[in-house]
N, C-alpha and C positions, 0 to 999 in steps of 0.2 A: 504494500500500500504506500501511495507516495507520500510527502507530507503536505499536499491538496486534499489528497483524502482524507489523510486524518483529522486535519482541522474542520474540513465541511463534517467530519462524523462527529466530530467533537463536537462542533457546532449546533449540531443534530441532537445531541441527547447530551447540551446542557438544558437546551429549548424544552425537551420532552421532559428533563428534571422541572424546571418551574414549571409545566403544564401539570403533569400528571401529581405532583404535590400539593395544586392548587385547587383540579379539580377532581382529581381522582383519575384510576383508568375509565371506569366507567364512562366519567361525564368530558373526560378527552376527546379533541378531534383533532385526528390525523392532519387534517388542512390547517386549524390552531399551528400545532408546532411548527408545519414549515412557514408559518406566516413570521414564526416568532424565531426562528433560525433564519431568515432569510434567504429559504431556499424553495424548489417548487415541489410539490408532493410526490412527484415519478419520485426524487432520490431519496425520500423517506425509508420508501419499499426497496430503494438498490441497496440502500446501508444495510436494513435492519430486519427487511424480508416483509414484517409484519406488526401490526399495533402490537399485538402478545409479547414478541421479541424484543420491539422497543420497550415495553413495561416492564420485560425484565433484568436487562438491563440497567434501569433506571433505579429498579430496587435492589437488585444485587448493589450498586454504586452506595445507596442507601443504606444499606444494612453494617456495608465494610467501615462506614462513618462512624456507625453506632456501635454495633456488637464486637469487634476484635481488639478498640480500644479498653473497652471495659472489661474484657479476657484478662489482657494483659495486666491490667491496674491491679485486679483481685487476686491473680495469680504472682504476683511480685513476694518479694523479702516485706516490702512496707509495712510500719506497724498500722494495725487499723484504724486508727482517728486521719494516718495519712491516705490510707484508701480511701476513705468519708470522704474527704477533703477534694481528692482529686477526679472521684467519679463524679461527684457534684459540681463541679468545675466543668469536667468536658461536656455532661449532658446539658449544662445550662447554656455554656457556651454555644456548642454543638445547634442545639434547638434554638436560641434567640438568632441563629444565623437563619434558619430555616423553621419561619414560624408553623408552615401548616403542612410539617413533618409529621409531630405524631397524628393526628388525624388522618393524615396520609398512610401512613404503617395500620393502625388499627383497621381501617378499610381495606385494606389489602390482607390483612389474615382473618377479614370476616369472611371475605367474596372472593378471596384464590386461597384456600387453606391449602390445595392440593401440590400448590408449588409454593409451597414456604418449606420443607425441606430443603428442596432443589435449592434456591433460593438462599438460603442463609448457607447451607454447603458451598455456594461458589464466595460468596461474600468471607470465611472464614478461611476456607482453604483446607478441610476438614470434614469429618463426617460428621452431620447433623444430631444423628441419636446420642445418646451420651456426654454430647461434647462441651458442659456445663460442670459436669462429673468432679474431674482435678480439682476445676477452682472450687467448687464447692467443699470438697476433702479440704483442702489446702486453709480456705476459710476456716469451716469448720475447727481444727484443731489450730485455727489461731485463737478464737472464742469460747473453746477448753480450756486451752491455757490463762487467759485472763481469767475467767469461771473462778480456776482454783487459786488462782490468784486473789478472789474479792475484788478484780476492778473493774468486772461486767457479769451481766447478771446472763442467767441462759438463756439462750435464744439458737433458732436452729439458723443452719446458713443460708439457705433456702429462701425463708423469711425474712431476715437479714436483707439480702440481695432486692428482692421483691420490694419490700415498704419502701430502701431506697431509691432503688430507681419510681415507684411511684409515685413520694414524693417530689423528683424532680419534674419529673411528664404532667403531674396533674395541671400544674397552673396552665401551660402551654393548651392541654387538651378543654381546659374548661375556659381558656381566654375570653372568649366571647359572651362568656355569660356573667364573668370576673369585670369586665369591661362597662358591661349592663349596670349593672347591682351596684358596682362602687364606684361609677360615674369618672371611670380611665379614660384615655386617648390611650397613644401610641408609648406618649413620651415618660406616662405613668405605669405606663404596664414595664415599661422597659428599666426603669426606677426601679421598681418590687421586682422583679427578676436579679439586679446586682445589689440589693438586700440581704436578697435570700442567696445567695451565691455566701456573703459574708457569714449569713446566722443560719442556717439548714443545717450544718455539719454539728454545733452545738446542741441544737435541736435534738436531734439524731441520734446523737451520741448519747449527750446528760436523759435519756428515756431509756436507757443500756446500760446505766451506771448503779450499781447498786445502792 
């Protein structure tokens, strides 16, 4: 592929990124992205073959954002208040970049469950079943050991992992009703995101501490 090509492909599914984030695969239209790539619809289908293709794609691209950086975090030497710290950092980060991400993911493993293996397999670079397993061991007997320590209380890893990452996604996935209700713009939503960037890990943590 020349480097014509790959820039028009590039070009092609950053387009189909902001489209299919914004409206969903569903509510996508193939003429949309080449409008918003500035390209004509025939190379849509030479790149990418097909909307399915291009969708996945764009989520594989998606997924490698999200899930292999957080692999890594959990899975490190770090003590855990640093783990806290730094997954709450990239998912806030991560998402304030791309606000109508998670909406976009949640719609996607309502209405394609059948390729979110497929899907997060290419995204990781690994097998899908399992592949939580380590870090979760690896957690786990980090949170043994403080346990018998006295300087956190028991909690499984599992769980652990879950509430965190929830409470980073929630405000993003309920933004527009958080928006409504406490009278935000843009420039307030975006305030209470680097708040909570600051005060979430204490949060988090001091609900863990015996």
């Amino acid at each position: 592929m020349t480097g014509k090509d790959q820039d028009t492909e590039q070009r092609i599914l950053d387009a189909a990124h902001a489209i299919f984030l914004k409206r969903g695969t569903a509510g996508a239209r193939m003429q949309e992205i080449a409008d918003e790539a500035g390209v004509n619809k025939a190379l849509l289908h030479y790149y990418f073959r097909s909307k399915e293709r291009l969708a996945e794609a764009v989520f594989a691209r998606v997924a490698r954002g999200l899930f292999p950086p957080v692999f890594v975090i959990l899975a490190s030497d770090d003590e855990i208040e640093t783990k806290v710290e730094r997954v709450i950092a990239h998912y806030l980060d991560t998402v304030s970049a791309s606000p109508f991400l998670p909406g976009y993911v949640l719609s996607e493993m309502q209405h394609h469950p059948e390729r979110i293996e497929r899907l997060v397999e290419t995204a990781v670079e690994a097998p899908a079943e399992g592949i939580a397993l380590p870090v979760v061991a690896k957690l786990g007997a980090q949170i043994d050991a403080r346990v018998r320590a006295g300087t956190l209380r028991p909690v499984a890893p599992d769980q652990f992992v879950v509430s965190l990452l929830s409470l980073c996604l929630f405000p993003f996935a309920a933004r527009p009703l958080l928006q409504v209700s406490l009278g935000w713009g843009q420039e307030e939503f975006a305030e209470f995101i680097e708040a909570r960037k600051r005060e979430l890990p204490g949060f988090f943590l001091n609900a863990l501490r015996p």
